[in-house]
C-alpha positions, -999 to 999 in steps of 0.1 A, spaced: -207 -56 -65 -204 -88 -46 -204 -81 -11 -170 -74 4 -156 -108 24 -129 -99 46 -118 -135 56 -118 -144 18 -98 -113 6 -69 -123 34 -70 -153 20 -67 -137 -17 -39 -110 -9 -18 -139 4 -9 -134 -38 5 -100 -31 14 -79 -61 53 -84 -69 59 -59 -101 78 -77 -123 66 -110 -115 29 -110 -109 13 -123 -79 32 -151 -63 20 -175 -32 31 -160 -1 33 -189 21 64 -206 -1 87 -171 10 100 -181 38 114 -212 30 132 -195 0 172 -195 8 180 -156 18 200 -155 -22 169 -163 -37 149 -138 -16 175 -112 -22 168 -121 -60 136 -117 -60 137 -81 -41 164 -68 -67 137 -78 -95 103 -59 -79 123 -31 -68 142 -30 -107 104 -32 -119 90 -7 -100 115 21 -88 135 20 -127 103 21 -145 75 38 -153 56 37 -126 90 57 -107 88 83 -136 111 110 -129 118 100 -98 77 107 -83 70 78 -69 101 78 -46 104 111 -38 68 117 -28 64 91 -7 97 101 12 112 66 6 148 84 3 146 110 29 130 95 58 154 85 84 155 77 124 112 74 120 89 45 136 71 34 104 40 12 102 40 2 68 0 -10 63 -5 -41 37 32 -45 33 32 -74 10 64 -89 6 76 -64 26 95 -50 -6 83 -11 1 88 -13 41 125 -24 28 133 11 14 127 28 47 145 2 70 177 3 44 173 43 51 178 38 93 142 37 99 124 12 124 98 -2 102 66 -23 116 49 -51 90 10 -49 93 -10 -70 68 -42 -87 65 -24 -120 56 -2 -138 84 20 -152 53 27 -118 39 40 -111 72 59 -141 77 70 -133 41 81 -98 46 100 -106 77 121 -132 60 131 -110 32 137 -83 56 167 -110 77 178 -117 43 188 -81 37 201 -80 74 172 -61 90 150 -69 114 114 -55 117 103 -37 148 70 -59 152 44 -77 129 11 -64 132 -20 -92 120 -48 -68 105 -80 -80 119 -117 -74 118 -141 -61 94 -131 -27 89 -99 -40 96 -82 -26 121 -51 -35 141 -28 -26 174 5 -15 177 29 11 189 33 45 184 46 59 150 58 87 131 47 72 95 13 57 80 29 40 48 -2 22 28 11 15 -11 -16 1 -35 -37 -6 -3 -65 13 6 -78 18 -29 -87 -22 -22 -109 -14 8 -146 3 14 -133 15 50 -103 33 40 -118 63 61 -119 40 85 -89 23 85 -67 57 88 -88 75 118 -80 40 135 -46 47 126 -46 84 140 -49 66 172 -12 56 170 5 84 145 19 107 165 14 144 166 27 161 135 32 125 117 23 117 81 3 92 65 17 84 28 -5 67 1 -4 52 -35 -36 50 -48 -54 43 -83 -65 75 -96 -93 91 -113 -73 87 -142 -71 48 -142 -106 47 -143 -107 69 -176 -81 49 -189 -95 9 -181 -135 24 -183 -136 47 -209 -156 74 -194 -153 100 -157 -153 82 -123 -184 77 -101 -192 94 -72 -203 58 -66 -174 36 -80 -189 2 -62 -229 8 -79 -213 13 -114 -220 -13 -140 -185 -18 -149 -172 -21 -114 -165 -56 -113 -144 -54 -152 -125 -25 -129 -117 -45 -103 -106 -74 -125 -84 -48 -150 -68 -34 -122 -57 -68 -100 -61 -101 -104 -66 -106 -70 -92 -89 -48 -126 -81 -46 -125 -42 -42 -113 -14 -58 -122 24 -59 -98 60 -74 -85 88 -60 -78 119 -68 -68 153 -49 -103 168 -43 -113 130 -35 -84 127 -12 -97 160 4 -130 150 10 -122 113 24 -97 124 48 -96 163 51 -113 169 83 -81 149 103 -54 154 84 -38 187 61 -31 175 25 6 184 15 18 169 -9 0 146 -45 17 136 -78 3 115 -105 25 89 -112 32 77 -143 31 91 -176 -2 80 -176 -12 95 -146 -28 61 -136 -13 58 -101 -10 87 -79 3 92 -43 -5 116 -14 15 131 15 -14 141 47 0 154 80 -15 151 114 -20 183 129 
């Protein structure tokens, strides 16, 4: 593994994901007219909430993106801001926090596009990065802290600011995507395994780091602060899967 460079992975996630289209360059965004932005929103949300990776409905309905309403949300490595959409069209106030300050210029413009305005953008800084903001009722991390080695980290820091009965809500690459892109079971030790880098490279083409999940992993990583309630697979592959954790 190539040791993990913070400063070079912001400047590497400014390629967020967009399902459906691949990984396009953050800092054009905002000077896209609001149609075009609005375009490209109803494409990555066609590609990944009609699809497979929203089989039977999972993906929504664990992570809450439908039933959450009147919350403070924090949504951690928003992107394009695509996911942190869902909950502000649902009445929720919805803060941007990213590593990259053109994903967050990017997710703010397609957020006034669709009429909405976010409640602050929060610059992720440091090495484990770590941020400051306001209080909140949600922790929403999508496809993010599977990319990290202080995940651990990065959501005690977060306990901080989630208030008392709050949830943190995660999509994460599972022990199953690593059966399916490796061939054999996960390491306890995904980062000292030969194939690591291949792993990292199948599962983005973008980024530096990438480790699974799965429920007893999810347990052990983050059971001590927060109660487990709720984990799907997603996918008819089971290659993604998301968690539900509540703060006491």
């Amino acid at each position: 593994m190539t040791a993990y460079d913070f400063a070079a992975a912001a400047d590497a996630w400014s390629h967020p994901p967009a399902d459906g289209i691949g990984n396009p360059d953050a800092r054009i965004i905002p000077s896209l007219p609001d149609d075009d932005l609005r375009t490209l929103a109803a494409r990555i949300e066609r590609a990944r909430y009609d699809g497979m990776q929203n089989y039977k409905g999972l993906w929504r309905s664990t992570l809450g993106l439908d039933d959450t309403h009147d919350k403070d949300v924090l949504d951690f490595g928003c992107g394009l801001g695509v996911e942190a959409l869902q909950y502000a069209k649902a009445g929720n106030r919805v803060m941007l926090a990213d590593i990259s300050i053109y994903n967050l210029a990017a997710a703010e413009a397609m957020f006034r596009a669709h009429g909405h305005e976010p409640d602050a953008l929060v610059h992720v800084q440091g090495q484990p990065p770590f941020f400051d903001c306001e209080c909140f009722d949600i922790f929403h991390a999508s496809g993010v802290l599977h990319h990290t080695p202080w995940a651990r980290d990065i959501v005690a820091h977060a306990l901080g600011y989630l208030r008392a009965g709050g949830e943190v809500r995660l999509m994460l690459y599972s022990d199953e995507a690593w059966r399916l892109h490796v061939g054999d079971d996960p390491p306890d030790d995904t980062a000292a395994h030969p194939a690591f880098d291949a792993w990292v490279r199948r599962m983005d083409p973008v980024g530096f780091y990438a480790d699974w999940y799965d429920r007893d992993k999810i347990e052990r990583t983050f059971g001590d602060m927060l109660e487990l309630r709720r984990f799907s697979y997603l996918c008819p592959n089971r290659q993604y899967c998301a968690a539900v954790l509540v703060k006491p």
